[in-house]
C-alpha positions as CSV (number, residue, x, y, z in Angstrom):
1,X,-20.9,-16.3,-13.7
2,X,-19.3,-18.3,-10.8
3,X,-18.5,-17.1,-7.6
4,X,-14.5,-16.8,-8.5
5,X,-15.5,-14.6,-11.3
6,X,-17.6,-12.5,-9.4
7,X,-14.4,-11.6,-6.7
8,X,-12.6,-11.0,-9.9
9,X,-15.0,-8.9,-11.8
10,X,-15.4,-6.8,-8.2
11,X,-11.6,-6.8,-7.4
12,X,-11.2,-5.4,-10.8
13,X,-13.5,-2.7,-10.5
14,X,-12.5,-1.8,-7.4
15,X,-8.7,-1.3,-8.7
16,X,-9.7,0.8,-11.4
17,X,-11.6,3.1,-9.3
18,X,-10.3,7.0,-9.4
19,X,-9.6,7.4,-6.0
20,X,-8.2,11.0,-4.2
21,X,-4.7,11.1,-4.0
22,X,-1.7,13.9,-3.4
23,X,2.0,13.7,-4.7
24,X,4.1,12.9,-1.8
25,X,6.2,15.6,-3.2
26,X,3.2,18.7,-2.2
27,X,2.5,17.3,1.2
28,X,6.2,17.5,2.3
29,X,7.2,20.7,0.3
30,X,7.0,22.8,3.5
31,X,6.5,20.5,6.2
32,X,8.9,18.6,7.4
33,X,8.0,14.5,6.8
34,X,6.5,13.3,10.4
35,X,5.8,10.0,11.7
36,X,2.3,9.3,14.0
37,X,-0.2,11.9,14.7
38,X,0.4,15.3,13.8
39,X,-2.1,17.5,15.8
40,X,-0.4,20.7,14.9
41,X,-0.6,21.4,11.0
42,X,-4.3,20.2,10.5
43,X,-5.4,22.8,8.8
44,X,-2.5,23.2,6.6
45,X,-2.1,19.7,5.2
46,X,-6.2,19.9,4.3
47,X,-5.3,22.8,2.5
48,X,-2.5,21.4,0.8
49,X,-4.8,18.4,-0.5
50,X,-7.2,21.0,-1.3
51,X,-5.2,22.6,-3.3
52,X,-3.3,20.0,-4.9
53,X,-6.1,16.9,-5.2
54,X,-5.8,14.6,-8.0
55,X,-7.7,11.4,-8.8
56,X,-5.7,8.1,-10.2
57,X,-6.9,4.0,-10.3
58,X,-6.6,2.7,-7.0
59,X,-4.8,-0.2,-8.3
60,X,-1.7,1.8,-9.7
61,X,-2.0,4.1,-6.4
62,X,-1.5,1.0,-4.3
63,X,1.9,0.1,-5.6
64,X,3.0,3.9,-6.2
65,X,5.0,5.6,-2.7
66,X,5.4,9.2,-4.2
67,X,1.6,9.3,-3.9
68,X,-0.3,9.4,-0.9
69,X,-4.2,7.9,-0.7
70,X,-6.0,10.2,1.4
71,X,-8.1,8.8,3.8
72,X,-10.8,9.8,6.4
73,X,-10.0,7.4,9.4
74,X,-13.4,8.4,12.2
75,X,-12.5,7.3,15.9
76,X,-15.7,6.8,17.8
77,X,-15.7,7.5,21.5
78,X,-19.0,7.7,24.0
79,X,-17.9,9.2,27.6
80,X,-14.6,7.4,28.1
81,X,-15.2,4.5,26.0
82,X,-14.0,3.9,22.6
83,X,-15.8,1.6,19.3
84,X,-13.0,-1.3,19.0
85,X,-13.6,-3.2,16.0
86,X,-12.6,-5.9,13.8
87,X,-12.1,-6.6,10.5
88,X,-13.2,-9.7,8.8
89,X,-11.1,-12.5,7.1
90,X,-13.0,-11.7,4.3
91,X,-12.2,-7.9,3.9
92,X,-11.1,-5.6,0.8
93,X,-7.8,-5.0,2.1
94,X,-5.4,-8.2,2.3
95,X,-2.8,-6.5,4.4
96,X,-5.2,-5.7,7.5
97,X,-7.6,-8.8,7.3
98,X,-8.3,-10.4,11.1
99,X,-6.4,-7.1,12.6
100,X,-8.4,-4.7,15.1
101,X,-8.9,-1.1,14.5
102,X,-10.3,2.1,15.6
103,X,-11.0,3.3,12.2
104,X,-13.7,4.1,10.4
105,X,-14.0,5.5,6.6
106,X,-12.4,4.4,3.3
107,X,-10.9,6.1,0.3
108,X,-12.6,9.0,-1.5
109,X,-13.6,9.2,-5.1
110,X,-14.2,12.3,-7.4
111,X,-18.3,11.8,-6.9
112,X,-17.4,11.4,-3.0
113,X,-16.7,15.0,-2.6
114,X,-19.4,16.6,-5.2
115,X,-21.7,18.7,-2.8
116,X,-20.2,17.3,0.8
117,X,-17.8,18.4,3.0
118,X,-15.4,15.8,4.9
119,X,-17.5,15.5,7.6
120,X,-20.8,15.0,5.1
121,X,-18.6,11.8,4.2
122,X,-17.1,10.3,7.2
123,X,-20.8,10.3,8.3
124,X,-22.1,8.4,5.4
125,X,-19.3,6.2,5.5
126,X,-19.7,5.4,9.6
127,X,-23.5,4.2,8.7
128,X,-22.8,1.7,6.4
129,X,-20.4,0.4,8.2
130,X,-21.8,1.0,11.8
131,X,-25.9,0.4,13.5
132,X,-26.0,3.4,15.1
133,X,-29.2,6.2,15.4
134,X,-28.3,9.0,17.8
135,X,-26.2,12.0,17.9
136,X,-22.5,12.2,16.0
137,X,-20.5,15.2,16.6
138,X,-17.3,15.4,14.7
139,X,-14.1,16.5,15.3
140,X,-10.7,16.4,13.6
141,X,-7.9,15.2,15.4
142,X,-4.8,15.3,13.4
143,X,-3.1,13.9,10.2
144,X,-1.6,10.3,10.5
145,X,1.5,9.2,8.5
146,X,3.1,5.8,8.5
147,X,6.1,5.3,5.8
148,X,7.2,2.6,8.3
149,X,5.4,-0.3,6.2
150,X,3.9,-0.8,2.6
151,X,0.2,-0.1,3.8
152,X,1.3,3.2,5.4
153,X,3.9,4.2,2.8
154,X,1.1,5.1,0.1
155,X,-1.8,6.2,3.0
156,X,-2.0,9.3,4.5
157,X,-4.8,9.7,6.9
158,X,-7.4,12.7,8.1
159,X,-8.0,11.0,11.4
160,X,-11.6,12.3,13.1
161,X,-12.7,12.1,16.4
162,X,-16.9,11.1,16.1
163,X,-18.2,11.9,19.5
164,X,-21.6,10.0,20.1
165,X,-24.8,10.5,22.6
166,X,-25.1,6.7,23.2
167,X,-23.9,3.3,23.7
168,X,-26.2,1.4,22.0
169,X,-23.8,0.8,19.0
170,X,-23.2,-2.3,16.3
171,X,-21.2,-3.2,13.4
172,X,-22.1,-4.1,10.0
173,X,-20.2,-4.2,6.6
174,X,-16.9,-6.0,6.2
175,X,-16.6,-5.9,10.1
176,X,-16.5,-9.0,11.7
177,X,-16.8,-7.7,15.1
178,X,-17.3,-4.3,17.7
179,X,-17.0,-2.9,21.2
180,X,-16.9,-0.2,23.1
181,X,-14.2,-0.4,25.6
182,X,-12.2,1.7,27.9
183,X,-8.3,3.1,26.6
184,X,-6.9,0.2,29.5
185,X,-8.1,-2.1,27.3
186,X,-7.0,-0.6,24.1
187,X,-4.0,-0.5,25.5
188,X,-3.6,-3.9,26.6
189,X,-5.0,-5.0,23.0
190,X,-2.7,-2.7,21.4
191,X,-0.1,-5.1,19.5
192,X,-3.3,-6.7,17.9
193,X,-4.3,-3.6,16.3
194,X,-3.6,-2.4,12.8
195,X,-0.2,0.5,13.1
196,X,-2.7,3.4,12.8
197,X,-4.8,2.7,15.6
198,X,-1.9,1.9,17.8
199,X,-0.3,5.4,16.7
200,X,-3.6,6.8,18.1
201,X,-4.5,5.6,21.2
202,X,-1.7,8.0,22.9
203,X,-4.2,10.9,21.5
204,X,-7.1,9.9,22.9
């Protein structure tokens, strides 16, 4: 098989993936559509994807606004000084190739959730994707929404705070690069960053 058939036989299964998703119609049934961080109804929108959780192909879930993808975005911060990272040229996600980000995680899948809680997740995912061996304590943050653009319209993320006992942090992964820097610089970096993690930084 060449290499062009190997992306395609990848992208392919990648797109039929059953990823975690909730109707657009649930989130917003009793709360009132928002647009950033919402730090005050945590709780309440984890229940509502509890409680109304469904798993569709990723492919069709991509193109589909009255569905949102849920996903676990992890922040991590040491002291005062937060992992900036970013992504490759060569990364799953066309729309936010080259663009910087605080995010870690990914979306979830029907075996994601078999056994684990959120956090049991956002942990695996942040060690793939990060070299790093000492103490994580988690903390949720809020719930981002973005209908501004197409890669927020069909995202909804569970954004966590990972609060870590050391410096001595890499990347790995799709990644091409990582930092820990101070929030002056993420501000002065901000217009480079993917909407999320600018929608963030006045949180942190």
């Amino acid at each position: 098989m060449t290499n062009t058939s190997q992306a395609q036989s990848l992208s392919s299964a990648k797109y039929q993936e059953q990823i975690l998703v909730i109707p657009r119609a649930q989130l917003f049934k009793n709360i009132s559509p928002w647009h950033g961080l919402n730090t005050e109804n945590t709780h309440e929108v984890l229940n509502i994807i509890t409680s109304h959780a469904q798993f569709h192909p990723r492919g069709l879930m991509e193109e589909d606004p009255s569905y949102k993808q849920i996903i676990p975005y992890g922040v991590f911060v040491y002291q005062n000084s937060y992992f900036l990272m970013q992504r490759s040229n060569s990364g799953s996600e066309s729309r936010l190739k080259n663009k910087f980000t605080l995010g870690i995680g990914g979306h979830m899948r029907a075996s994601d959730l078999q056994g684990s809680t959120l956090f049991d997740w956002i942990k695996r995912e942040f060690y793939e994707e990060i070299d790093y061996n000492n103490q994580l304590t988690i903390k949720p943050l809020g719930i981002l929404n973005d209908d501004t653009n197409a890669v927020g319209q069909v995202h909804l993320g569970i954004v966590l705070l990972l609060e870590g006992s050391s410096s001595t942090i890499s990347i790995r992964s799709e990644l091409a690069q990582g930092n820990l820097v101070t929030k002056q610089v993420l501000l002065e970096q901000q217009e480079y960053m993917e909407t999320w993690s600018q929608l963030i930084i006045p949180y942190l």
